[in-house]
PDBQT receptor file of N, H, CA, C and O in Angstrom, charges set to zero:
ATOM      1  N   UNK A   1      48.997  18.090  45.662  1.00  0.00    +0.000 N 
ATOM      2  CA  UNK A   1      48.181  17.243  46.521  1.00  0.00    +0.000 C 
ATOM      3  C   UNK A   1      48.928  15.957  46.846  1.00  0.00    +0.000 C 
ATOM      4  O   UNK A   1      49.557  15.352  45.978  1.00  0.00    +0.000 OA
ATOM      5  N   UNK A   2      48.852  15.566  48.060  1.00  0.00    +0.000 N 
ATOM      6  H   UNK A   2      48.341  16.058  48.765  1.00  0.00    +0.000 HD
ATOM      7  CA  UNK A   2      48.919  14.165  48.631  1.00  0.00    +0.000 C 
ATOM      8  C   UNK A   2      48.181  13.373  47.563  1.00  0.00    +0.000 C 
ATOM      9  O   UNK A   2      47.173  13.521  46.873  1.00  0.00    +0.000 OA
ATOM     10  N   UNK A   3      49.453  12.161  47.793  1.00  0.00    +0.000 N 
ATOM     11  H   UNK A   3      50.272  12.040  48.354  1.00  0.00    +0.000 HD
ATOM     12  CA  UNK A   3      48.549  10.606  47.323  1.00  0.00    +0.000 C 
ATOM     13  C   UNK A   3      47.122  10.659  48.407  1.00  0.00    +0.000 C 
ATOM     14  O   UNK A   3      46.058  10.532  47.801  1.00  0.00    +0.000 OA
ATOM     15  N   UNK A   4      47.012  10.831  49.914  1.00  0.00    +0.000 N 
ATOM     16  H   UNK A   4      47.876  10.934  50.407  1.00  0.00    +0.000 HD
ATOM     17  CA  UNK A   4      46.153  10.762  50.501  1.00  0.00    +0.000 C 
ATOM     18  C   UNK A   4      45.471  11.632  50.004  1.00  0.00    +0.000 C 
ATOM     19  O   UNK A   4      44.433  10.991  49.839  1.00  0.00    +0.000 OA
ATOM     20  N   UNK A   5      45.249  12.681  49.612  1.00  0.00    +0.000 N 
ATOM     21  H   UNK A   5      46.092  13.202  49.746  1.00  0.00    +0.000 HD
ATOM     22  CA  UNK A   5      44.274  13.818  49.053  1.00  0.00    +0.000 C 
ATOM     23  C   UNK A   5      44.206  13.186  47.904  1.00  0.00    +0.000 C 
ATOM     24  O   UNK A   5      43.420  12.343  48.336  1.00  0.00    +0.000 OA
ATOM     25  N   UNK A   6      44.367  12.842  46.717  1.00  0.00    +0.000 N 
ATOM     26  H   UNK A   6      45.006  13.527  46.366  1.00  0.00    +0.000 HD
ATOM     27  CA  UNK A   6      44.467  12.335  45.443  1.00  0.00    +0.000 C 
ATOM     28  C   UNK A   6      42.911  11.275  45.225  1.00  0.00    +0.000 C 
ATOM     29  O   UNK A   6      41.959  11.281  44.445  1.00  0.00    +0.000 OA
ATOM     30  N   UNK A   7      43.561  10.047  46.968  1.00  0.00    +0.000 N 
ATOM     31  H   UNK A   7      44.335  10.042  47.602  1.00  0.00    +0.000 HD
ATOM     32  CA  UNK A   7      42.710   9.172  46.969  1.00  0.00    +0.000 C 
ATOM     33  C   UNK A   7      41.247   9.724  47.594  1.00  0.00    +0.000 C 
ATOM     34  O   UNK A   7      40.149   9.364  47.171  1.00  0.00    +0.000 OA
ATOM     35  N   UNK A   8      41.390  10.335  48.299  1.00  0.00    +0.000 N 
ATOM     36  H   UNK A   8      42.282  10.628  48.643  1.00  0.00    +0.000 HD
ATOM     37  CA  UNK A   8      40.289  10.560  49.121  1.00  0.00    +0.000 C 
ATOM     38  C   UNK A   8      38.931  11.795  47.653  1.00  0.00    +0.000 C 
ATOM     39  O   UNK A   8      37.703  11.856  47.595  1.00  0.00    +0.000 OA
ATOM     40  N   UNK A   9      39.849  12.383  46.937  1.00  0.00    +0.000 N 
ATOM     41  H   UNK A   9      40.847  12.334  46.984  1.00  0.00    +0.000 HD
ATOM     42  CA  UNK A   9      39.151  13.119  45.957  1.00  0.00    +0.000 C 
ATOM     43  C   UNK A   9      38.318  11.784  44.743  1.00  0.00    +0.000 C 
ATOM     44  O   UNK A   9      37.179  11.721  44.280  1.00  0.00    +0.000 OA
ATOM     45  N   UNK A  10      39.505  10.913  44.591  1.00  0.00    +0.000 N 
ATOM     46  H   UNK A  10      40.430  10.964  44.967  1.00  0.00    +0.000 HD
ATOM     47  CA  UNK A  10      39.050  10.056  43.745  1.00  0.00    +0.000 C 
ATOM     48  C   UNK A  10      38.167   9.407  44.023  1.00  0.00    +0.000 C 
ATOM     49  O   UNK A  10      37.439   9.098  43.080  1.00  0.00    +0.000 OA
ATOM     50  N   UNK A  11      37.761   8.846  45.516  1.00  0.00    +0.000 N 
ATOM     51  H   UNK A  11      38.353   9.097  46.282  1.00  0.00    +0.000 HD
ATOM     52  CA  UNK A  11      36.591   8.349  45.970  1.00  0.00    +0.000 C 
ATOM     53  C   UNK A  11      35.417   8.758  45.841  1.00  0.00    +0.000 C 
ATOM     54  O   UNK A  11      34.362   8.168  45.611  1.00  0.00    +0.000 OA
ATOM     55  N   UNK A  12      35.805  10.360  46.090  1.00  0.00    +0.000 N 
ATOM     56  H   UNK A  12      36.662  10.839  46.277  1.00  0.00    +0.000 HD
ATOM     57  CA  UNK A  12      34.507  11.190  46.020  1.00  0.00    +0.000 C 
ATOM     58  C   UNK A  12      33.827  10.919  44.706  1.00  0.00    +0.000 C 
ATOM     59  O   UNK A  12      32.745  10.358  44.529  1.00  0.00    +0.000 OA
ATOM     60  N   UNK A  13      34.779  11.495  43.685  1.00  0.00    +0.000 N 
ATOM     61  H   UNK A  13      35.657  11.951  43.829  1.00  0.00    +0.000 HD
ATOM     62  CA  UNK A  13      34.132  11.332  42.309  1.00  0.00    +0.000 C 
ATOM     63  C   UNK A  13      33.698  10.232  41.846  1.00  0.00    +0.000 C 
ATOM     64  O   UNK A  13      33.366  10.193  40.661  1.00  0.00    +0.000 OA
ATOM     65  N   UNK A  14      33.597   9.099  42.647  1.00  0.00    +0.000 N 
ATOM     66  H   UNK A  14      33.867   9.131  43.610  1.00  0.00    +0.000 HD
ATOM     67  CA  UNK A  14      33.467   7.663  42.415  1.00  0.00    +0.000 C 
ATOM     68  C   UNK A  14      31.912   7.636  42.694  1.00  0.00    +0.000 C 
ATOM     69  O   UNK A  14      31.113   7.297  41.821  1.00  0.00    +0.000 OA
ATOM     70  N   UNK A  15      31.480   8.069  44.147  1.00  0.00    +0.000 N 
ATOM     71  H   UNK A  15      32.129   8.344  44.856  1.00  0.00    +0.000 HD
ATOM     72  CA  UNK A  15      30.532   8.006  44.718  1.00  0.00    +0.000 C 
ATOM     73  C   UNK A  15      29.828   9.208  44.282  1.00  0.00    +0.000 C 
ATOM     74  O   UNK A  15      28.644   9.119  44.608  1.00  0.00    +0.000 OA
ATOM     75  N   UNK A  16      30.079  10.250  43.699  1.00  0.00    +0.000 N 
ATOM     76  H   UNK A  16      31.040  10.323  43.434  1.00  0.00    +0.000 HD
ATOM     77  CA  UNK A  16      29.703  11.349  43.265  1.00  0.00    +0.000 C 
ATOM     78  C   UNK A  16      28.771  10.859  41.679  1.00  0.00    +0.000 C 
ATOM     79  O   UNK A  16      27.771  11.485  41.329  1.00  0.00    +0.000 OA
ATOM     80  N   UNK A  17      29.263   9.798  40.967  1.00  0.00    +0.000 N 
ATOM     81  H   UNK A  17      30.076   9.289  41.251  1.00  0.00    +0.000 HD
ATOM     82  CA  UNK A  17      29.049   9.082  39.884  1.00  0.00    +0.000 C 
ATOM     83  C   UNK A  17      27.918   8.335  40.358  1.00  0.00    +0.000 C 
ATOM     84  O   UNK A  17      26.809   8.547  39.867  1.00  0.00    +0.000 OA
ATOM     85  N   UNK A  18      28.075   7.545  41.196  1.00  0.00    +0.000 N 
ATOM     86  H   UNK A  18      28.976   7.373  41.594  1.00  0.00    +0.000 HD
ATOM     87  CA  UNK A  18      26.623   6.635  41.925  1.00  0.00    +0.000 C 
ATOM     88  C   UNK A  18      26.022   7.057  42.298  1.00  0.00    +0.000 C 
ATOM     89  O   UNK A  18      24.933   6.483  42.337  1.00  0.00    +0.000 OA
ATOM     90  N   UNK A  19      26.111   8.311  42.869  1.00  0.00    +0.000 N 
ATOM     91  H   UNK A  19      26.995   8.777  42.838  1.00  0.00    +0.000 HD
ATOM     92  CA  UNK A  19      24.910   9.179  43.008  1.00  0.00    +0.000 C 
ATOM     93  C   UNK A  19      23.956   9.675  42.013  1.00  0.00    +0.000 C 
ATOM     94  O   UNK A  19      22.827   9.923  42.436  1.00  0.00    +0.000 OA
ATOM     95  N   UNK A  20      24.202   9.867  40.758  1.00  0.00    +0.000 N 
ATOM     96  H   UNK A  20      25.119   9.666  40.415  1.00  0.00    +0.000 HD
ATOM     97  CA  UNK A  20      24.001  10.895  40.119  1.00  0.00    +0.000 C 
ATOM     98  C   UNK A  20      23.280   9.241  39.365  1.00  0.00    +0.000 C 
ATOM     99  O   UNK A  20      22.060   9.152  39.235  1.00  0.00    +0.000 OA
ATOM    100  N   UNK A  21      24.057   8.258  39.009  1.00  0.00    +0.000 N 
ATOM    101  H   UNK A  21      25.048   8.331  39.115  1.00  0.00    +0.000 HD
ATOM    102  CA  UNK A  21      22.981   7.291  38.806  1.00  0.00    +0.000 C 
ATOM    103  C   UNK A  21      22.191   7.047  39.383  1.00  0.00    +0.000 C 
ATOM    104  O   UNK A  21      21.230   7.128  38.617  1.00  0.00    +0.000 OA
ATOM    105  N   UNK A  22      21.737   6.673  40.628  1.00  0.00    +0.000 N 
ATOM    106  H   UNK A  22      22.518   6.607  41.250  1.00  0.00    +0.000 HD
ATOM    107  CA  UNK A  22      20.727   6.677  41.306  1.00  0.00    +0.000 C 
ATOM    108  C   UNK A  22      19.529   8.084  41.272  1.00  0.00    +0.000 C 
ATOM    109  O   UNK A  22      18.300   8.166  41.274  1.00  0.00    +0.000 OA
ATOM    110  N   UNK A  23      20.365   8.795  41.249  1.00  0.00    +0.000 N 
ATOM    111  H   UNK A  23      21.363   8.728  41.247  1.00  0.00    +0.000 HD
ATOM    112  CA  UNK A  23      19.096   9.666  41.025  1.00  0.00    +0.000 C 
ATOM    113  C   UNK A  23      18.465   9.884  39.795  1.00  0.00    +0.000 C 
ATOM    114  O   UNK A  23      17.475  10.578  39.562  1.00  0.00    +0.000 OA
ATOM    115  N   UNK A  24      19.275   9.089  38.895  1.00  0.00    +0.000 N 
ATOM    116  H   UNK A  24      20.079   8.525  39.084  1.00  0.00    +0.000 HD
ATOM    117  CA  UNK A  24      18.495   9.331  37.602  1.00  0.00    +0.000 C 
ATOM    118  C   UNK A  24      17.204   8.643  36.962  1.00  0.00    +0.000 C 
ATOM    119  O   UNK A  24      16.209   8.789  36.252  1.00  0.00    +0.000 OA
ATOM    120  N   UNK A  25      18.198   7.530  37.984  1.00  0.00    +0.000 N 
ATOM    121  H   UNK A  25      19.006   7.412  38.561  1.00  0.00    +0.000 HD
ATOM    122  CA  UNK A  25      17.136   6.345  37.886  1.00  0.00    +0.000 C 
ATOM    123  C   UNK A  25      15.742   6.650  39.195  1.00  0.00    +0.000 C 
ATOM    124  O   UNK A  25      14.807   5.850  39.173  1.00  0.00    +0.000 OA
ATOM    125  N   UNK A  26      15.720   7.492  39.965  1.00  0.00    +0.000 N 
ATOM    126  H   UNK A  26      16.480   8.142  39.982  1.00  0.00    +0.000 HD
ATOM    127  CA  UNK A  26      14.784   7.681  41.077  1.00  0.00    +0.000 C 
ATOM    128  C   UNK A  26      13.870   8.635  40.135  1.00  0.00    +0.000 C 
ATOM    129  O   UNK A  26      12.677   8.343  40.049  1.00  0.00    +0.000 OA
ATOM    130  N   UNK A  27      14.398   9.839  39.373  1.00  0.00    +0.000 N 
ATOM    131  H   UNK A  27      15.367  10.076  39.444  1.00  0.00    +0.000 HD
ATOM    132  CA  UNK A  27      13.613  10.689  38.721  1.00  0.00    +0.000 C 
ATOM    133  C   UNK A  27      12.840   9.779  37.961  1.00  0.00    +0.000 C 
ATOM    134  O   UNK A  27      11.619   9.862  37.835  1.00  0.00    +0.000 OA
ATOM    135  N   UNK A  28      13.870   8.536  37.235  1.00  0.00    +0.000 N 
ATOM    136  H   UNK A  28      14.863   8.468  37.337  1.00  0.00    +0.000 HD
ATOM    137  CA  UNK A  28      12.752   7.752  35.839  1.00  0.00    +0.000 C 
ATOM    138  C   UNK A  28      11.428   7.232  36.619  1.00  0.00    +0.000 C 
ATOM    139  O   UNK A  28      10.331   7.323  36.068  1.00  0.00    +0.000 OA
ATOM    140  N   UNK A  29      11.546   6.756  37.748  1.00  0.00    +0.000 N 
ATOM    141  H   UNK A  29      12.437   6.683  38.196  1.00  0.00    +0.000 HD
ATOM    142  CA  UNK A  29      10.539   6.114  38.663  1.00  0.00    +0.000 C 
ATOM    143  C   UNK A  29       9.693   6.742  39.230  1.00  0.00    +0.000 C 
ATOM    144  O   UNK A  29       8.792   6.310  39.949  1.00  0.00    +0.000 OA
ATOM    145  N   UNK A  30       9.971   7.982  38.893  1.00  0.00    +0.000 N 
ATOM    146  H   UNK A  30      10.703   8.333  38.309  1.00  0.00    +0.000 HD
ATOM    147  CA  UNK A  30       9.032   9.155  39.540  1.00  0.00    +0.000 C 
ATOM    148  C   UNK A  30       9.401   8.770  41.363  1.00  0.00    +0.000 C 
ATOM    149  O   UNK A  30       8.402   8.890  42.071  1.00  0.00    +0.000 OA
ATOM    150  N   UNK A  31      10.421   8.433  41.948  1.00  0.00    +0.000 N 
ATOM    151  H   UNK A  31      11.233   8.335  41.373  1.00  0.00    +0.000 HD
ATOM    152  CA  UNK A  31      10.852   8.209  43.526  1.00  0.00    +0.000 C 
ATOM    153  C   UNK A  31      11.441   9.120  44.170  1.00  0.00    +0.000 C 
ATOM    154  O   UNK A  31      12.525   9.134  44.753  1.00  0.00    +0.000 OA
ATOM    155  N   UNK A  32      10.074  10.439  43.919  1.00  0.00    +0.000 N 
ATOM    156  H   UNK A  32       9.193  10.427  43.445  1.00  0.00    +0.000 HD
ATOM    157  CA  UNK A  32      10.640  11.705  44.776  1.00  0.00    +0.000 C 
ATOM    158  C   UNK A  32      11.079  11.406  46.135  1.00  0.00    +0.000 C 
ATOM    159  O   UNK A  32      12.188  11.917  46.289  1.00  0.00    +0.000 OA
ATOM    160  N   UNK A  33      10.691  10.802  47.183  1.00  0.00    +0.000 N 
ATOM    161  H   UNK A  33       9.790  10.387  47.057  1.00  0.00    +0.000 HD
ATOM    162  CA  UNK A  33      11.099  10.708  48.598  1.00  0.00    +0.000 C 
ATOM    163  C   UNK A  33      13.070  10.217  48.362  1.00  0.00    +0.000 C 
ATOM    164  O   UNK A  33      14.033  10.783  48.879  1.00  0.00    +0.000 OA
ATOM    165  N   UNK A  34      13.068   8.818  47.263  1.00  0.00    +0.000 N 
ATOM    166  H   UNK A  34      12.286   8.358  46.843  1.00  0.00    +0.000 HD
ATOM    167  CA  UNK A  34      14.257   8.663  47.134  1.00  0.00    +0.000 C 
ATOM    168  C   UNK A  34      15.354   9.639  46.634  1.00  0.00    +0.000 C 
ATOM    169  O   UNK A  34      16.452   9.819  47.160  1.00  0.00    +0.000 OA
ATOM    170  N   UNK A  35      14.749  10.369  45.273  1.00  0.00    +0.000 N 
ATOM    171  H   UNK A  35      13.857  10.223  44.845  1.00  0.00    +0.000 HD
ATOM    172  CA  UNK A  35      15.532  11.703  45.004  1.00  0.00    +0.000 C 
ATOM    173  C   UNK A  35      15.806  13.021  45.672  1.00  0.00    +0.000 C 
ATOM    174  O   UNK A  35      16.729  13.831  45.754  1.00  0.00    +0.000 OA
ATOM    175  N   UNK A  36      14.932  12.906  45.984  1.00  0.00    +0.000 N 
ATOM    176  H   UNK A  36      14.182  12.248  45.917  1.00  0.00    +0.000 HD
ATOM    177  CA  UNK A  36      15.408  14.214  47.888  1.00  0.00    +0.000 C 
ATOM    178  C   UNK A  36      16.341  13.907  48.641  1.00  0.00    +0.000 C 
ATOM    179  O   UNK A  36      17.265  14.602  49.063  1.00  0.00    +0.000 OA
ATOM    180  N   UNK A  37      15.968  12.296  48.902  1.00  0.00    +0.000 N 
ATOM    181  H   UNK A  37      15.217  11.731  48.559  1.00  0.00    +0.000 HD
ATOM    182  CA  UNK A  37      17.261  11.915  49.924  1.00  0.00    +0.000 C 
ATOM    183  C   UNK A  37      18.704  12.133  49.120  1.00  0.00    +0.000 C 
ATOM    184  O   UNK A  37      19.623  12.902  49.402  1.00  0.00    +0.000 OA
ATOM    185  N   UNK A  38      18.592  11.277  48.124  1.00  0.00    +0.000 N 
ATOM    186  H   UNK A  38      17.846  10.653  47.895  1.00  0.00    +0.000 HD
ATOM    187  CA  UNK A  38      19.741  11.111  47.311  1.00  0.00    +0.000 C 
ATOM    188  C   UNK A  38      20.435  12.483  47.007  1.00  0.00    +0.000 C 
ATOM    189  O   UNK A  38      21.650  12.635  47.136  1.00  0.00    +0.000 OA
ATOM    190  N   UNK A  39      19.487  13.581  46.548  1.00  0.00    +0.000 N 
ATOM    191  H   UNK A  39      18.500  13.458  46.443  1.00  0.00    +0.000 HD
ATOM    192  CA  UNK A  39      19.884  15.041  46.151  1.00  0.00    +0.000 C 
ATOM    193  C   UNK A  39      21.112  15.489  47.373  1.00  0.00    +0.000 C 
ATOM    194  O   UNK A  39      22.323  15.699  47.302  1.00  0.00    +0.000 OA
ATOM    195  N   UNK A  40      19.857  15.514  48.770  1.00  0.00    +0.000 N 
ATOM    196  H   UNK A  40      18.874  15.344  48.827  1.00  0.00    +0.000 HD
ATOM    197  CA  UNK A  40      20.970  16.042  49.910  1.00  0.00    +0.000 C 
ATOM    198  C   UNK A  40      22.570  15.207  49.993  1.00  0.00    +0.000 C 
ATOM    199  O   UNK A  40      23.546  15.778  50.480  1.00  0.00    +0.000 OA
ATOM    200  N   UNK A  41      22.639  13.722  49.410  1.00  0.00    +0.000 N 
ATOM    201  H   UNK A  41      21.847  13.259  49.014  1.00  0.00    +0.000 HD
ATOM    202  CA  UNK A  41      24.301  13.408  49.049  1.00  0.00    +0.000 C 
ATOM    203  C   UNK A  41      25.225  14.188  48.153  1.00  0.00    +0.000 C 
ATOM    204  O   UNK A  41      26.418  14.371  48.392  1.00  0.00    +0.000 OA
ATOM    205  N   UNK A  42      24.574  14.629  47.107  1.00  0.00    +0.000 N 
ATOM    206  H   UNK A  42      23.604  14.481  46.914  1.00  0.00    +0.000 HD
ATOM    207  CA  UNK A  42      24.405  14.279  45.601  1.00  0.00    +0.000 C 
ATOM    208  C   UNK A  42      25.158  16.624  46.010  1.00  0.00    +0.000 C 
ATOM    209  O   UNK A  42      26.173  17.217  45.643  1.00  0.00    +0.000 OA
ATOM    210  N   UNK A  43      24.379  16.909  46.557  1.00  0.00    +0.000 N 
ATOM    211  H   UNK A  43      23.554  16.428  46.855  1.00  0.00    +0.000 HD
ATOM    212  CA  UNK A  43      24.894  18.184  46.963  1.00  0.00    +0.000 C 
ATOM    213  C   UNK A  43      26.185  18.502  48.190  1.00  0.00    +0.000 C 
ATOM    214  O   UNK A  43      26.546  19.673  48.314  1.00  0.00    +0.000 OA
ATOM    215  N   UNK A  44      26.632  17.764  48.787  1.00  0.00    +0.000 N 
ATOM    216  H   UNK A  44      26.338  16.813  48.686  1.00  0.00    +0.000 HD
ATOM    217  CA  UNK A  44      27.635  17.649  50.061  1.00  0.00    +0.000 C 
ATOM    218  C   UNK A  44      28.490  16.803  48.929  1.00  0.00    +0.000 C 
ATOM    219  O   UNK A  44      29.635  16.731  49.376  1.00  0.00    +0.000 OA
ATOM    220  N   UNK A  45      28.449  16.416  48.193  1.00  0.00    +0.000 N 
ATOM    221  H   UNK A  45      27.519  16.475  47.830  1.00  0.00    +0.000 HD
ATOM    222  CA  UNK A  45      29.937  15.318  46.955  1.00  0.00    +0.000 C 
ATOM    223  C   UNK A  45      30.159  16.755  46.292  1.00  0.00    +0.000 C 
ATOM    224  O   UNK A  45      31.286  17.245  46.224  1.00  0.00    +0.000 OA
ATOM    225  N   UNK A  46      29.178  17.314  45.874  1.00  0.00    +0.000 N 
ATOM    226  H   UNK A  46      28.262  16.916  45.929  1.00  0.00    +0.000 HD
ATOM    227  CA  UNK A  46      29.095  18.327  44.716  1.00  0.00    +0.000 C 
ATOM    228  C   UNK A  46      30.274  19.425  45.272  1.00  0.00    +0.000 C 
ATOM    229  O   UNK A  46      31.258  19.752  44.607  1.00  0.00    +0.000 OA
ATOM    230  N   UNK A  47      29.930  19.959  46.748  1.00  0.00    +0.000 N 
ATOM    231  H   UNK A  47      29.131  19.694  47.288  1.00  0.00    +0.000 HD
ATOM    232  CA  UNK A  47      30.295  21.209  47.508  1.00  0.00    +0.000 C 
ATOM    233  C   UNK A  47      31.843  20.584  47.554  1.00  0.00    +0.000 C 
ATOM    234  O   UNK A  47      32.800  21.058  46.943  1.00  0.00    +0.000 OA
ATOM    235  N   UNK A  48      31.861  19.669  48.230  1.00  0.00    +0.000 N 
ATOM    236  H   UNK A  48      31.083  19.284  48.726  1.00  0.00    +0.000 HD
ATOM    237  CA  UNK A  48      33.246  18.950  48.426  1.00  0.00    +0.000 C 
ATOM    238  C   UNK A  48      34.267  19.044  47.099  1.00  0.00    +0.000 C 
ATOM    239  O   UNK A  48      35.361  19.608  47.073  1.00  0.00    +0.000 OA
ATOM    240  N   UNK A  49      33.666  18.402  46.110  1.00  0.00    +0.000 N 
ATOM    241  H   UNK A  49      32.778  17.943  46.131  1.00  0.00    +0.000 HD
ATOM    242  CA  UNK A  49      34.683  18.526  44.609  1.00  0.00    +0.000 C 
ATOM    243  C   UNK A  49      34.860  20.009  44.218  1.00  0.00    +0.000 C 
ATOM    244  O   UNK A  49      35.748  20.544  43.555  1.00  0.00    +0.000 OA
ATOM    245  N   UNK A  50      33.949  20.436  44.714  1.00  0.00    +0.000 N 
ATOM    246  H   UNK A  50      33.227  20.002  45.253  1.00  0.00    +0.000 HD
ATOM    247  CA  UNK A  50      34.023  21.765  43.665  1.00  0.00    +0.000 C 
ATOM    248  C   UNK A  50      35.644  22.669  44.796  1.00  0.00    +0.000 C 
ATOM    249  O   UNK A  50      36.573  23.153  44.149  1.00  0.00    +0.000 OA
ATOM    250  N   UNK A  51      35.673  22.718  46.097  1.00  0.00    +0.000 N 
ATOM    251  H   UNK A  51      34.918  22.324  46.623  1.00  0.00    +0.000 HD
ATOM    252  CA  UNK A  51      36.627  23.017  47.192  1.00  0.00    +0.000 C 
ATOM    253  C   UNK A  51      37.273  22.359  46.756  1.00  0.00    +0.000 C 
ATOM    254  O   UNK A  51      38.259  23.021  46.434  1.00  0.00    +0.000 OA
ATOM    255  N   UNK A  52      37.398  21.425  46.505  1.00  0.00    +0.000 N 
ATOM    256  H   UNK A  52      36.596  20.886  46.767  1.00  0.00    +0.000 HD
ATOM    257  CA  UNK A  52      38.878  20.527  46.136  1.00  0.00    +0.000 C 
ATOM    258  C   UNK A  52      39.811  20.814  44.305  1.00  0.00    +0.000 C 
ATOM    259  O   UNK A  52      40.855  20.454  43.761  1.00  0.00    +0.000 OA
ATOM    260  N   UNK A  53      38.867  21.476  44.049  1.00  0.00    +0.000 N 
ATOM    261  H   UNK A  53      38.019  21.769  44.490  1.00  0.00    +0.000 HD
ATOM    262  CA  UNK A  53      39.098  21.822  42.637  1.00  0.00    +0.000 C 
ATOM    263  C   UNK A  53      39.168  21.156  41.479  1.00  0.00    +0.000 C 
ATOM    264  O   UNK A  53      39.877  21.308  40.484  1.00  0.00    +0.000 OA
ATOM    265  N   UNK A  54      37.926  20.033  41.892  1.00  0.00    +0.000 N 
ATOM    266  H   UNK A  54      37.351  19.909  42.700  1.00  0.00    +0.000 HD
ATOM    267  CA  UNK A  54      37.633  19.354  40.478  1.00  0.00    +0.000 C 
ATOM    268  C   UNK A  54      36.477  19.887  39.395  1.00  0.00    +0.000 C 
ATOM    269  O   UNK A  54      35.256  19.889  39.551  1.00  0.00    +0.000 OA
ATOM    270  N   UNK A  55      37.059  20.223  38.541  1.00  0.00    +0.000 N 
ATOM    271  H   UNK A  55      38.051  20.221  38.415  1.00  0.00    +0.000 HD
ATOM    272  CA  UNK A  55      35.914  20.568  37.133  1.00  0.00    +0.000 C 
ATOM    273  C   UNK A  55      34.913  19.433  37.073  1.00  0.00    +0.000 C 
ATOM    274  O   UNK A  55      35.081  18.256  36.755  1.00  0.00    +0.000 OA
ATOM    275  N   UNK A  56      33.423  20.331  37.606  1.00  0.00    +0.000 N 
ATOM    276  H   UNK A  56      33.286  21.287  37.864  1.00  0.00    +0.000 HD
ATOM    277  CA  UNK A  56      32.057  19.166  37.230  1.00  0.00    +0.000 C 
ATOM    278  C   UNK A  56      31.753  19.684  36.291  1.00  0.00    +0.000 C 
ATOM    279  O   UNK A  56      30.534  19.801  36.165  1.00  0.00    +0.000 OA
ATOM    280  N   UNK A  57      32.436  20.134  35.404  1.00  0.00    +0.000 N 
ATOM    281  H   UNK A  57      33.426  20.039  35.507  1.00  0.00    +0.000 HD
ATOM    282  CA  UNK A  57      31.415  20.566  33.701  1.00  0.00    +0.000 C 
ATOM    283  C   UNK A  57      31.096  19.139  33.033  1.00  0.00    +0.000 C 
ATOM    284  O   UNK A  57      29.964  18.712  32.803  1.00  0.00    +0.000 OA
ATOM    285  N   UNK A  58      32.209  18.536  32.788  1.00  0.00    +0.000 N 
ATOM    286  H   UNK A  58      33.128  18.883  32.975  1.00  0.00    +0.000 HD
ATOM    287  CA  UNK A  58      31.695  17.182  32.395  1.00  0.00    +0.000 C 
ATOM    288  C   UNK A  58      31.138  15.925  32.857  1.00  0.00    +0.000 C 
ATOM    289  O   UNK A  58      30.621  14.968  32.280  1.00  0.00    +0.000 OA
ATOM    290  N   UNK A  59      31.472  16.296  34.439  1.00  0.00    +0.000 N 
ATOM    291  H   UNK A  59      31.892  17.073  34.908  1.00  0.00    +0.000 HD
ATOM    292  CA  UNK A  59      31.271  14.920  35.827  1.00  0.00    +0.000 C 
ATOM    293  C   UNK A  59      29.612  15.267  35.719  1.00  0.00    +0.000 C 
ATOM    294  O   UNK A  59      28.942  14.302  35.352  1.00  0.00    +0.000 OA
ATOM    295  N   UNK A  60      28.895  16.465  35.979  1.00  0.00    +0.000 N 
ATOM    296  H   UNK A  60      29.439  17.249  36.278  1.00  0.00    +0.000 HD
ATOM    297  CA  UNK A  60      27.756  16.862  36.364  1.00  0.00    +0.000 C 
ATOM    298  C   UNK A  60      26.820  16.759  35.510  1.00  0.00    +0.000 C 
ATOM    299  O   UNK A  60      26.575  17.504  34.561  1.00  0.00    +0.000 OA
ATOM    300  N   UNK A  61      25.927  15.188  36.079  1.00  0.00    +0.000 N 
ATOM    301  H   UNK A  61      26.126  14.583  36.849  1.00  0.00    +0.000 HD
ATOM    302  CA  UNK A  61      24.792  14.818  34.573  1.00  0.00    +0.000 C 
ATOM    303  C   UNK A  61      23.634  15.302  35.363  1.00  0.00    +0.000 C 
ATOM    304  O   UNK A  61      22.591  15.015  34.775  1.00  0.00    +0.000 OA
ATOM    305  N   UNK A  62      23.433  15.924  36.466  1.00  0.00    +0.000 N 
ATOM    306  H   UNK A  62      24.280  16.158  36.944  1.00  0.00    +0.000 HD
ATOM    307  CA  UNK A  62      22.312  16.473  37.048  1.00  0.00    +0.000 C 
ATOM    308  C   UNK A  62      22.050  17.592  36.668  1.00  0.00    +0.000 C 
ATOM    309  O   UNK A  62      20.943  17.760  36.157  1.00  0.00    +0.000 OA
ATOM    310  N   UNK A  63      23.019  18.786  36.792  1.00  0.00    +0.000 N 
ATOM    311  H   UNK A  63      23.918  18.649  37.208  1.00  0.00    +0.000 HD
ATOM    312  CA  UNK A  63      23.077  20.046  36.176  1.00  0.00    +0.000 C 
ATOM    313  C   UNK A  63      21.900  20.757  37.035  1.00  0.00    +0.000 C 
ATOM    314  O   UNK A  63      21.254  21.492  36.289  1.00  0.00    +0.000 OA
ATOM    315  N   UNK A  64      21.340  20.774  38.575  1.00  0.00    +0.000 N 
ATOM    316  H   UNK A  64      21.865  20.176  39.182  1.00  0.00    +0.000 HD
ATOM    317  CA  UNK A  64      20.656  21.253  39.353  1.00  0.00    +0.000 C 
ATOM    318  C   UNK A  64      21.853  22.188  39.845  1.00  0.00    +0.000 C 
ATOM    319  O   UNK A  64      21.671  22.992  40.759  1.00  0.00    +0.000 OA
TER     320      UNK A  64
């Protein structure tokens, strides 16, 4: 992989991380409208890493 592929993966998993906080914190709040939204990110980071060939066994605290 490219440094440009390298970075652009590393971002993902960055924002892939803030996602997965936010939704954890939307489930604690019971903020289904927010966790739906958040999910549909939270699944397009997911699809993306997994094509790019990063292992979410340990990244993945949602486990949906």
């Amino acid at each position: 992989m490219t440094n440009t592929n390298l970075e652009i993966t590393q971002k993902a998993i960055e924002d892939f991380r803030k996602i997965q906080n936010h939704m954890i914190l939307a489930k604690k709040e019971n903020a289904t409208e927010t966790y739906k939204s958040l999910k549909d990110e939270y699944i397009s980071l997911k699809s993306f890493l997994a094509i790019a060939g990063v292992n979410l066994t340990e990244l993945d605290r949602i486990k949906e």
